[in-house]
Backbone as CSV, one residue per row, in Angstrom:
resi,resn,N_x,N_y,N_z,CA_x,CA_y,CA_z,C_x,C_y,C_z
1,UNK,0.853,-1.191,0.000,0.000,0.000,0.000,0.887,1.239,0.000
2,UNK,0.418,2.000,-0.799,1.304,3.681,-0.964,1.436,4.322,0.404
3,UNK,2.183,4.786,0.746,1.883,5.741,1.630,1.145,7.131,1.083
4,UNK,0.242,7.528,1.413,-0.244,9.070,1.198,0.926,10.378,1.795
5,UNK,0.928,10.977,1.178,2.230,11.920,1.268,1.797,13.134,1.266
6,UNK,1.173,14.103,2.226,0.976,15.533,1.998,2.209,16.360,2.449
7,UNK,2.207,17.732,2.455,2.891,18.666,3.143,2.672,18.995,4.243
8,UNK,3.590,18.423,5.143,3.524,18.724,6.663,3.462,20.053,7.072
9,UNK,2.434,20.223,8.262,2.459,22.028,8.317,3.058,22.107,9.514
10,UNK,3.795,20.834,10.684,3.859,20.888,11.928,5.234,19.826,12.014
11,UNK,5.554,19.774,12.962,7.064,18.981,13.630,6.431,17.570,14.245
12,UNK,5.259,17.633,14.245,4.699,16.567,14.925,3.924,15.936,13.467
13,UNK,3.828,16.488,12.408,3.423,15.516,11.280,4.241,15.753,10.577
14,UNK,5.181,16.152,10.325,6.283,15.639,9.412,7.281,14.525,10.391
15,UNK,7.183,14.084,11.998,7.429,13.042,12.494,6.783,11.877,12.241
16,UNK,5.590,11.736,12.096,4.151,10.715,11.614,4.748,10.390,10.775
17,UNK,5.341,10.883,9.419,5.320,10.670,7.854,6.762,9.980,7.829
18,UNK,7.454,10.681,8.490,8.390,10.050,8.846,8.702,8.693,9.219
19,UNK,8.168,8.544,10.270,8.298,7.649,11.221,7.427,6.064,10.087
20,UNK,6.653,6.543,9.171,5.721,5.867,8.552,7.162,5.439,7.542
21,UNK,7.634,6.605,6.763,8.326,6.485,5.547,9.703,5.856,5.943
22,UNK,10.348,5.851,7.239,11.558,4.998,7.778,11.120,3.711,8.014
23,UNK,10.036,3.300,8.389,9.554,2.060,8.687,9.675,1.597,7.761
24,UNK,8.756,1.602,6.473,8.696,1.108,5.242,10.419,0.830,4.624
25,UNK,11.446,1.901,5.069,12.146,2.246,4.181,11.757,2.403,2.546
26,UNK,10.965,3.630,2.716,10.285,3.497,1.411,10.946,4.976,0.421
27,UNK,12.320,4.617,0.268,12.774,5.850,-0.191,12.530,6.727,-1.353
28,UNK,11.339,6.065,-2.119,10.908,6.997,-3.153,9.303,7.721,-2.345
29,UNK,8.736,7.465,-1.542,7.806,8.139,-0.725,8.641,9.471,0.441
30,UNK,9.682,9.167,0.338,10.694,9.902,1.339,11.070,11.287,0.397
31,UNK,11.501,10.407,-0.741,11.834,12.331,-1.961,10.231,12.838,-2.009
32,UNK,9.512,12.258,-2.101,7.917,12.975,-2.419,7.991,13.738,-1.495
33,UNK,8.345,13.228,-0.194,8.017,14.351,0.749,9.066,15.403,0.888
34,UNK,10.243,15.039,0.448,11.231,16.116,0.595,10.327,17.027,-1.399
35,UNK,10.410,16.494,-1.699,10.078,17.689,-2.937,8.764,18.335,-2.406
36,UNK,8.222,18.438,-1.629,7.063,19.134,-1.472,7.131,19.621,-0.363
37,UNK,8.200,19.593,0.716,8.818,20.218,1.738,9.886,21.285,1.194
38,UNK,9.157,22.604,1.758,9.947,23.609,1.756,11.261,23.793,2.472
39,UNK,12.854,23.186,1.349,13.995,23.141,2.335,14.012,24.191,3.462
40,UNK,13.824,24.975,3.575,14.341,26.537,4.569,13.191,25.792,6.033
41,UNK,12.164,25.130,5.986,11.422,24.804,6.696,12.089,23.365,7.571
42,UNK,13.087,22.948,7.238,13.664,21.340,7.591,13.856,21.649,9.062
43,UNK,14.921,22.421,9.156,15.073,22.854,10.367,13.837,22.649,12.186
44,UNK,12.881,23.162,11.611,11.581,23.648,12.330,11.142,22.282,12.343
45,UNK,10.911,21.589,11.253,10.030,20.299,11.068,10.673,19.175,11.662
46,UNK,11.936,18.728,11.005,13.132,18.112,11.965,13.104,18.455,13.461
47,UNK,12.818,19.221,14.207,12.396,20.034,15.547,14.314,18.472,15.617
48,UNK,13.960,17.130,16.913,15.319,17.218,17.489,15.083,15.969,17.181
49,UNK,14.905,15.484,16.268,14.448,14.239,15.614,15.688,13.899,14.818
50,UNK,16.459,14.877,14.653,17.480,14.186,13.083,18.040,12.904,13.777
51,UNK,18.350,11.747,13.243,19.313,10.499,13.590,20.263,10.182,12.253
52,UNK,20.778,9.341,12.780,21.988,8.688,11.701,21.177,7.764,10.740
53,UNK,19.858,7.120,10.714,19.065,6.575,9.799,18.214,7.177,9.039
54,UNK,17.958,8.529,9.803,16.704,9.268,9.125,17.951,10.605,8.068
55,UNK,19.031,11.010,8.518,19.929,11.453,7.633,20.510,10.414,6.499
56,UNK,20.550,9.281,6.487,21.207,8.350,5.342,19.446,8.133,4.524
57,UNK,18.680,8.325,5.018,17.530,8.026,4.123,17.040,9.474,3.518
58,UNK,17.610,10.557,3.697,17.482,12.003,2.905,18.221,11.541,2.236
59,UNK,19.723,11.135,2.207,20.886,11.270,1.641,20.242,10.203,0.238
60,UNK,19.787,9.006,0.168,19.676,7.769,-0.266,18.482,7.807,-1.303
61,UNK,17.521,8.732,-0.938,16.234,9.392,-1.493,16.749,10.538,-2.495
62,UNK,17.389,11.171,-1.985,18.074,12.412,-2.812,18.629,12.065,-3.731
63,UNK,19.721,11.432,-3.489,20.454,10.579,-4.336,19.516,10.154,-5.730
64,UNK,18.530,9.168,-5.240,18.075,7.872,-6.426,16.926,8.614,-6.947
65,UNK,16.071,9.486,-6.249,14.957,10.229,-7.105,14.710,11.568,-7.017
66,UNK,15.875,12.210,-6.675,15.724,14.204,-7.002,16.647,14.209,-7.455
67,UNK,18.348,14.021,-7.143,18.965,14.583,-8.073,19.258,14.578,-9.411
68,UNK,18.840,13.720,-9.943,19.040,13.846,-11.485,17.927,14.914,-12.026
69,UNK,16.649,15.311,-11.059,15.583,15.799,-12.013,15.914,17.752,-11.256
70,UNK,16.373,17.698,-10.219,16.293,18.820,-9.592,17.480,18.716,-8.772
71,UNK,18.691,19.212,-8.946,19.964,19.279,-8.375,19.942,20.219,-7.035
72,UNK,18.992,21.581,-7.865,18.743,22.717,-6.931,18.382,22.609,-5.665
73,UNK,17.150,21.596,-5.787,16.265,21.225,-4.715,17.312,20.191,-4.030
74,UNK,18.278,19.316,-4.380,18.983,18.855,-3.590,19.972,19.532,-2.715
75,UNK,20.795,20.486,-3.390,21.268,21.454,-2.623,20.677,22.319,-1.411
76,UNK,19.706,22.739,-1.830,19.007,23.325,-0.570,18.546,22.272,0.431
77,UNK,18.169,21.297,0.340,17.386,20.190,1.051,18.877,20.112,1.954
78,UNK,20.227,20.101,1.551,21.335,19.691,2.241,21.879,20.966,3.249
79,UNK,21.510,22.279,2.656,21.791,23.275,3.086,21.295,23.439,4.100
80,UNK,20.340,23.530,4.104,18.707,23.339,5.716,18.974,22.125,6.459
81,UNK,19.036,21.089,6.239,19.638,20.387,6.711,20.513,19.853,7.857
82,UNK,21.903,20.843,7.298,22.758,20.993,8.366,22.763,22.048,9.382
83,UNK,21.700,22.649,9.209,21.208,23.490,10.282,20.790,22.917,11.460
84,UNK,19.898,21.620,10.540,18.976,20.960,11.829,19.437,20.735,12.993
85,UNK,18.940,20.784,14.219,19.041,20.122,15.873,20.120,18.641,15.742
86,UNK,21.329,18.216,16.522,22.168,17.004,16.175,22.311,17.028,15.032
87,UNK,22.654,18.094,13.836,22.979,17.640,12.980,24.891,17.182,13.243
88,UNK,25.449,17.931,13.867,26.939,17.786,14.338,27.046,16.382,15.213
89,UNK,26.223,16.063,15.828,25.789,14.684,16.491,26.199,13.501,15.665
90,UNK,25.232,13.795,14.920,24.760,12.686,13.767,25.709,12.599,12.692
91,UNK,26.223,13.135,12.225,27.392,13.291,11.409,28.351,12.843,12.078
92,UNK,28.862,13.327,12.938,29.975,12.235,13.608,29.818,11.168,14.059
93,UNK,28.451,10.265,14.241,28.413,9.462,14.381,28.399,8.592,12.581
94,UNK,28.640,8.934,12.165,28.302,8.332,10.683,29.730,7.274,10.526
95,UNK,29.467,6.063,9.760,30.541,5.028,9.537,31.322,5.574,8.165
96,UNK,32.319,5.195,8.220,33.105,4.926,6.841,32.181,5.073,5.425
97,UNK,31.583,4.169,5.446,30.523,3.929,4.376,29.181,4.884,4.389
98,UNK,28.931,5.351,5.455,27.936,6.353,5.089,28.200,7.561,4.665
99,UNK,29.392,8.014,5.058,30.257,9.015,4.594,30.261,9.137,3.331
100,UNK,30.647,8.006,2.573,30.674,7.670,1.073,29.713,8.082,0.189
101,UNK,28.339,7.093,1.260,26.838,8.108,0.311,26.914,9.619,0.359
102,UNK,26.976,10.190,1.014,27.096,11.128,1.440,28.044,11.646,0.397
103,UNK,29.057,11.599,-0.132,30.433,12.106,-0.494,29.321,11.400,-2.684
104,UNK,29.084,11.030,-2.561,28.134,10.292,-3.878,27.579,11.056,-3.884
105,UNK,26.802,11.639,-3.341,25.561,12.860,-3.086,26.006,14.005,-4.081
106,UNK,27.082,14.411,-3.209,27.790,15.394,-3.300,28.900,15.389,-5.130
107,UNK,29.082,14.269,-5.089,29.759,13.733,-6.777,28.608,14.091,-7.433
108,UNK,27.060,13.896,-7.341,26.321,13.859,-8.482,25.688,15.509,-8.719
109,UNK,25.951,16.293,-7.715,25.801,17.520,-7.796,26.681,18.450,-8.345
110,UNK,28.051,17.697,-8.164,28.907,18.705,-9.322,29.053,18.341,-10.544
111,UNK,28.444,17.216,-10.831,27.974,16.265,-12.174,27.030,17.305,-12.813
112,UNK,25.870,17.171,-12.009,24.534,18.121,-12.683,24.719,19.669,-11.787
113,UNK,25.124,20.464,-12.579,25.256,21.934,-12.242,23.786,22.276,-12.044
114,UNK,23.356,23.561,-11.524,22.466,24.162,-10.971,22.322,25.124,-11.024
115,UNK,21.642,26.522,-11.647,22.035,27.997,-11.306,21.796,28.267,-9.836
116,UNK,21.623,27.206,-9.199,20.667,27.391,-7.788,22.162,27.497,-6.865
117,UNK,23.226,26.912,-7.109,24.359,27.187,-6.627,25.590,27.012,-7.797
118,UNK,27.026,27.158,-6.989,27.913,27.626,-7.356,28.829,26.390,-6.886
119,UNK,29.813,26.184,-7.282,30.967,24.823,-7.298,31.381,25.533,-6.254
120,UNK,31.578,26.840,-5.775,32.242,27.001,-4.510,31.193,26.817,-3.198
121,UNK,30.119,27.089,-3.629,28.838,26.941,-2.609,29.058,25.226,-2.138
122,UNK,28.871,24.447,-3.238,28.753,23.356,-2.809,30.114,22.642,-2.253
123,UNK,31.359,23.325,-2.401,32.469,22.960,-1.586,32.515,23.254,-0.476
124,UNK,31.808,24.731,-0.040,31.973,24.544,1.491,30.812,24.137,1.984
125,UNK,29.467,23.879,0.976,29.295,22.571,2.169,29.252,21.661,2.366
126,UNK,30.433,21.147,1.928,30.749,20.007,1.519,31.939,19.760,2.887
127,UNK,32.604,20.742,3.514,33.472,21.071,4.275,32.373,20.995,5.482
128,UNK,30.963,21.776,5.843,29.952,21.374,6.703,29.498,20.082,6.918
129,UNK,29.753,18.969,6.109,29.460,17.682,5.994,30.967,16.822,6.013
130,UNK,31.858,18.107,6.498,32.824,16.896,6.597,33.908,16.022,6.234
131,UNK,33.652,16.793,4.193,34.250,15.679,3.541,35.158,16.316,3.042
């Protein structure tokens, strides 16, 4: 069964959708909701929720069904992001190999350019993530 996917207006239902869309690991229901989530809003919605599973499943979603169609929207989604509550947490807790997705992410964005950023934009935050 699909998950139904609206735009969360609250921190407590973009946790629901969440919590629905990590269960499943259903990472093409996960970009639906990031493409219809306003990046600048992650922050607020994320409230202190970010973890090391629910960051590799942005990363993994981004990856396989936004960035090839919308680079832009991946950039910002990463930008807001590292704003979030534990995002410094969660990142250092990350393995060898998640790093990698992560560092893939980041390969397919200087692959597909963007007017939405700049090769230097995405180097330093690329330096915010670490790599």
């Amino acid at each position: 069964e699909k998950l139904r996917i609206y735009e969360p207006s609250n921190a407590y239902d973009f946790g629901q959708i969440l919590n629905a869309v990590n269960a499943n690991k259903d990472k093409a229901a996960f970009a639906d909701l990031l493409t219809i989530t306003v990046p600048k809003k992650l922050p607020v919605l994320l409230s202190n929720k970010l973890e090391g599973e629910i960051l590799l499943m942005f990363i993994q979603s981004l990856e396989h069904y936004v960035a090839g169609k919308d680079p832009g929207l991946v950039y910002q989604h990463l930008f807001y992001l590292s704003k979030a509550e534990r995002f410094k947490v969660v990142l250092a807790l990350l393995s060898k190999n998640e790093k990698e997705e992560v560092q893939q992410l980041f390969d397919l964005l200087s692959e597909n350019q963007s007017d939405q950023y700049s090769l230097e934009d995405l180097e330093s935050l690329k330096k915010v993530y670490e790599l």
